[in-house]
C-alpha positions in Angstrom: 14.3 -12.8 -32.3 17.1 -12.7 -29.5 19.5 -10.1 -28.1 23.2 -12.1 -28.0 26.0 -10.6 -26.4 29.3 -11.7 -27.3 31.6 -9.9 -24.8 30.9 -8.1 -21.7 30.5 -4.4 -22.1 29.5 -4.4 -25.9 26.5 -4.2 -27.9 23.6 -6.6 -27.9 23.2 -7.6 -31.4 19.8 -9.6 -33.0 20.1 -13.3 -34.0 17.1 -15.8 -35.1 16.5 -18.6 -32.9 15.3 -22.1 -33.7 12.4 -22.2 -36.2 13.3 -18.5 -37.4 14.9 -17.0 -40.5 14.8 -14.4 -42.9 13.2 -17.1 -45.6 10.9 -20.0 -45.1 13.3 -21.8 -47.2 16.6 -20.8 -44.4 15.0 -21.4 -40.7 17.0 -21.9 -38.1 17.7 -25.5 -36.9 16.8 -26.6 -33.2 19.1 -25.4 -30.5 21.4 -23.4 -32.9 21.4 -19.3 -33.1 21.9 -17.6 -36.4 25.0 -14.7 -36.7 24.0 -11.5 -35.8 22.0 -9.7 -38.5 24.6 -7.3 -39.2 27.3 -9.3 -40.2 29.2 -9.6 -37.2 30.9 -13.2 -36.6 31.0 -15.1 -32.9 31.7 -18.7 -32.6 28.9 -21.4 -32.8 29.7 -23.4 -29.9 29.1 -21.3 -27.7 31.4 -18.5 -28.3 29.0 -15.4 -26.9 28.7 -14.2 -23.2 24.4 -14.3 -23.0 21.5 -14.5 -24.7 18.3 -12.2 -23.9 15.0 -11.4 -25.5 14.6 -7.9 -24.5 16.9 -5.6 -25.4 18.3 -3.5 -22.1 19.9 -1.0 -24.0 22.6 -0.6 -26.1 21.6 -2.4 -29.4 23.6 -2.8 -32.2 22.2 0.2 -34.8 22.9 -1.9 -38.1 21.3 -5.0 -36.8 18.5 -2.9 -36.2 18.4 -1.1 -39.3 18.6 -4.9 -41.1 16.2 -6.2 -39.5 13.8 -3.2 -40.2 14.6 -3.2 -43.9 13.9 -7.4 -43.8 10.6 -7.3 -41.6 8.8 -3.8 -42.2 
């Protein structure tokens, strides 16, 4: 799991990276990043601002809360 940013100044949202997925059967191919968890689109070439793997504060509540129902 990743924190993406798509636009300075919002919320960092969760996204599977490569080899990761929500089903064995759905994982993530190499050098790609899923949409965040909540729903929210962004552009697949590159269209968000960074990438980070810990979260520096202001995460996205409903990507949370997915990912909680999904993993827990």
């Amino acid at each position: 799991m990743r924190y993406l940013q798509v636009e300075s100044g919002q919320k960092l949202h969760l996204v599977y990276e490569a080899g990761e997925g929500p089903r064995a059967d759905s994982l993530i191919p190499r050098g790609r990043l899923s949409a965040p968890l909540c729903g929210r689109g962004f552009r697949e070439d590159g269209g968000y601002r960074m990438t980070i793997n810990v979260p520096l504060g202001h995460a996205c509540k409903r990507c949370q809360r997915v990912y909680r129902q999904r993993h827990c």
